[in-house]
C-alpha positions in Angstrom: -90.8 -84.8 8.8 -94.0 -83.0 7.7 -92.9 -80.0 7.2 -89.9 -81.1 5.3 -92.6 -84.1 2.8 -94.5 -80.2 2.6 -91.7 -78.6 1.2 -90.7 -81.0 -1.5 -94.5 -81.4 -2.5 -94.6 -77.6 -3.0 -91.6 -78.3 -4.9 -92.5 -80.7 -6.9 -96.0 -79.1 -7.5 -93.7 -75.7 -8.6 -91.8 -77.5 -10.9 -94.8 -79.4 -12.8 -96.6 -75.7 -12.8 -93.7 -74.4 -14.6 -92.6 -77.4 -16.5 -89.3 -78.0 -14.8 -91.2 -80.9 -14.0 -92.6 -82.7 -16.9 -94.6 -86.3 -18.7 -93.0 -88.6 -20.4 -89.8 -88.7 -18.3 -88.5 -90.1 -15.1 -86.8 -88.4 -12.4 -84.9 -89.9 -9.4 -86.2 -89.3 -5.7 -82.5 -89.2 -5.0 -81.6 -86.4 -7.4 -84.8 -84.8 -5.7 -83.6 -85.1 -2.4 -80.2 -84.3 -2.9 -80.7 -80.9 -5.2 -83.6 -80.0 -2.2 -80.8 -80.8 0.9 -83.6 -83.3 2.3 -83.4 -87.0 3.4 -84.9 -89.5 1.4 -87.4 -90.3 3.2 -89.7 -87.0 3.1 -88.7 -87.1 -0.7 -90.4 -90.5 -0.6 -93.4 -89.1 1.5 -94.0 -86.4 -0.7 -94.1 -88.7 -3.9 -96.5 -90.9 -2.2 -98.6 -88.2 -1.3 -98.4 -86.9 -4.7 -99.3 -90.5 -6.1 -102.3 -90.3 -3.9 -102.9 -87.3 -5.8 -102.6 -88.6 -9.2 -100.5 -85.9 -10.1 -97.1 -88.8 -10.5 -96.6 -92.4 -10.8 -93.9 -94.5 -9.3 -91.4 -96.0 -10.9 -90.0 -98.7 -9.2 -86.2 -98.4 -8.5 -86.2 -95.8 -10.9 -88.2 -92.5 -9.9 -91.8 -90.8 -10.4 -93.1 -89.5 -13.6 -95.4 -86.7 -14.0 -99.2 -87.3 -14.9 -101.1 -84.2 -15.7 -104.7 -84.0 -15.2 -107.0 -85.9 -17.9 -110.3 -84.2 -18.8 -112.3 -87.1 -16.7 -110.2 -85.9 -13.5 -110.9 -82.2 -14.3 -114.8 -82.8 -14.3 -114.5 -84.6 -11.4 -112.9 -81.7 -10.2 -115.3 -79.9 -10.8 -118.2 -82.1 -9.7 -116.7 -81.9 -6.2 -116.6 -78.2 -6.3 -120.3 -77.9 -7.5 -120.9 -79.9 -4.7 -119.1 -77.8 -2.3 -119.2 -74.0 -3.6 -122.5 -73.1 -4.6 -123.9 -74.0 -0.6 -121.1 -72.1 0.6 -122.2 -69.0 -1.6 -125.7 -69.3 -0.1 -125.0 -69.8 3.2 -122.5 -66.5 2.9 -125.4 -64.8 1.9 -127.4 -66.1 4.9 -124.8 -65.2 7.2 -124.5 -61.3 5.8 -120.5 -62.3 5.0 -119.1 -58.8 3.3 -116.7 -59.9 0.1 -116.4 -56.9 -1.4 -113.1 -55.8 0.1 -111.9 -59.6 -1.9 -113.9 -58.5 -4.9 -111.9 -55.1 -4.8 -108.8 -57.4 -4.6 -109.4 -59.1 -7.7 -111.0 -55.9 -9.5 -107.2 -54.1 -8.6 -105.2 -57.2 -10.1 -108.0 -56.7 -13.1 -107.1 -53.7 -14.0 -103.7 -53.6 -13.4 -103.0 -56.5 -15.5 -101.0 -58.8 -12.8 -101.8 -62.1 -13.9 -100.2 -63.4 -10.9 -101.9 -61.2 -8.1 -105.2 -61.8 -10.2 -104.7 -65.7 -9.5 -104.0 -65.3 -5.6 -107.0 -62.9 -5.3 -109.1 -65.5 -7.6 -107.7 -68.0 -5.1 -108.8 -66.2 -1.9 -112.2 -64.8 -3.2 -113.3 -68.7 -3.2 -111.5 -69.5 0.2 -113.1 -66.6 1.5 -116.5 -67.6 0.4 -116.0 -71.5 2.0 -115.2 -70.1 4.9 -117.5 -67.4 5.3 -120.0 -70.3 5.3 -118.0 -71.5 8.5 -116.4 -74.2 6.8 -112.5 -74.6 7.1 -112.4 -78.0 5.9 -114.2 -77.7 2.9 -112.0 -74.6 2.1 -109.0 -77.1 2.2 -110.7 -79.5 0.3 -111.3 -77.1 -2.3 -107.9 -75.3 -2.0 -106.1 -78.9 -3.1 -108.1 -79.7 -6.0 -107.6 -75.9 -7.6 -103.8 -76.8 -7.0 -104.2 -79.4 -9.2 -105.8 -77.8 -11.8 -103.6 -75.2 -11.7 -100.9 -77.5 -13.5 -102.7 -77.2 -16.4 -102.1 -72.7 -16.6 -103.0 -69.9 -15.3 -106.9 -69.1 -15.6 -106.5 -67.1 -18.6 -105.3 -69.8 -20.5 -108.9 -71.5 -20.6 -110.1 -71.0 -23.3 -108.7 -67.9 -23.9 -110.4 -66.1 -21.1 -109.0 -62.7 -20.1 -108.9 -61.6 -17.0 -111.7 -59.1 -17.3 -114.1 -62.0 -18.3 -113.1 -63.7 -15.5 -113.3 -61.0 -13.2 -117.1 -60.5 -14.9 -118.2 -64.0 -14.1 -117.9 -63.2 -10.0 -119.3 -60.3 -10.2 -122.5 -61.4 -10.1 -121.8 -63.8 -6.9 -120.5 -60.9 -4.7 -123.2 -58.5 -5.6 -125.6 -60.9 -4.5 -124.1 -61.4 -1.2 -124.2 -57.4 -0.8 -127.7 -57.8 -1.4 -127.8 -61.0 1.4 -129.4 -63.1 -1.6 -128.3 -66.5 -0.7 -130.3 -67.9 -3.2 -128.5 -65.8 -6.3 -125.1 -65.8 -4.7 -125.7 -69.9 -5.2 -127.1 -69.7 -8.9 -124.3 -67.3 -9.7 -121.3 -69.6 -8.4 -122.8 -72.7 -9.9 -123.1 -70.6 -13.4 -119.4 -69.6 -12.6 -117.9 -72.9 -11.9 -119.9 -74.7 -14.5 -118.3 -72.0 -17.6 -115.2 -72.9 -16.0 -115.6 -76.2 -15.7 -116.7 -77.4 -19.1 -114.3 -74.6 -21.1 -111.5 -76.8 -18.8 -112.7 -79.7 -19.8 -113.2 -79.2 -23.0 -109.4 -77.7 -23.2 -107.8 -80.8 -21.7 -109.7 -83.2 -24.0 -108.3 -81.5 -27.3 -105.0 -81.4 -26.3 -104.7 -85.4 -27.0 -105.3 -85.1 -30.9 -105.9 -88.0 -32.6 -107.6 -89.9 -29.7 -110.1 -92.4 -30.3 -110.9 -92.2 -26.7 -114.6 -90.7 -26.2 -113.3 -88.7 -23.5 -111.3 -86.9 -25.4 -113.6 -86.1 -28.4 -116.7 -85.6 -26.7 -116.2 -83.2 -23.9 -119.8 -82.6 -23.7 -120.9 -85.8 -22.8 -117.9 -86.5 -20.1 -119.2 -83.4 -18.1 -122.6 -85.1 -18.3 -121.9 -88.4 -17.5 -119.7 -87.2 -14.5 -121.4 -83.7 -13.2 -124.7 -83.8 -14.9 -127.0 -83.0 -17.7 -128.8 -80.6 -15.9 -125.1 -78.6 -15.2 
């Protein structure tokens, strides 16, 4: 049963990320289950996981509909992460982990303008530093909240990043931990998620216009009423 609720969340999660899947309408778990050759009842699972998530609401009798990410849910996102990432970088640093070969990964991608191998080596450059700091479960933790972000587009779509500026911004974090600087690998991942962070932020809120809702026109102040003032 797992692995078959797994498979139509991966599904699902595919379909929103490429707008098969999208708000505003309703789709059946039936349909679901029938088009993926599955029961119902992992189709079921796998919308109440998703639910959980916040990434679909149920419909009674009727389906899910998909619910993107608001900007509140991104800066929680990212409050998490802060929480999370910037320890890891230090303790990496502590422990004398060697990122480069990752770095190298993402520098390749970089340069050869694969947006998609660029993502996975983005991806694993972060997993790599969680669990370098001998932490699996924080790398899962980590690894389903950049999932859901990743509904919203690809990295270069915030804020009009490039690749190369986003390749820039961990530079700093894995020449610190070729120096064993624990203290500067942390400073330079907080700086990193905190650009990303408040650019994603600030991306989500303007795409409601005409909102009268603060949290849409004052993206500023959501990041410091949820992560900070200080961040």
């Amino acid at each position: 049963m797992s692995s078959l609720t797994d498979r139509v969340v991966a599904h699902v999660r595919d379909g929103i990320r490429h707008q098969r899947y999208v708000p505003g309408e309703i789709y059946s778990v039936y349909q679901l289950a029938e088009a993926l050759g599955v029961s119902r009842s992992p189709a079921r699972e796998a919308m109440m996981r998703l639910s959980e998530a916040g990434l679909v609401e149920i419909a009674r009798n009727r389906g899910f509909r998909v619910v993107l990410p608001q900007a509140r849910d991104v800066a929680e996102i990212f409050a998490v992460r802060l929480a999370l990432e910037p320890a890891a970088a230090r303790r990496c640093g502590e422990r004398r982990v060697d990122l480069s070969g990752a770095f190298a990964s993402l520098t390749a991608a970089e340069q050869e303008g694969d947006e998609a191998a660029f993502w996975e080596a983005d991806q694993a450059l972060h997993d790599a530093i969680l669990r370098g700091a001998g932490n699996a479960r924080a790398a899962a933790v980590v690894a389903s909240l950049r999932a859901t972000t990743a509904l919203l587009g690809p990295p270069t779509s915030h804020a009009g990043r490039s690749l190369r500026e986003i390749r820039d911004e961990h530079a700093p974090i894995v020449e610190a931990l070729c120096r064993h600087d624990g203290e500067a690998a942390e400073e330079a991942m907080r700086d990193h998620l905190v650009r990303t962070g408040r650019l994603l932020v600030a991306q989500v809120a303007a795409s409601t216009p005409g909102s009268t809702d603060p949290e849409a026109t004052d993206p500023d102040a959501l990041w410091a009423e949820v992560v900070g003032r200080s961040l």
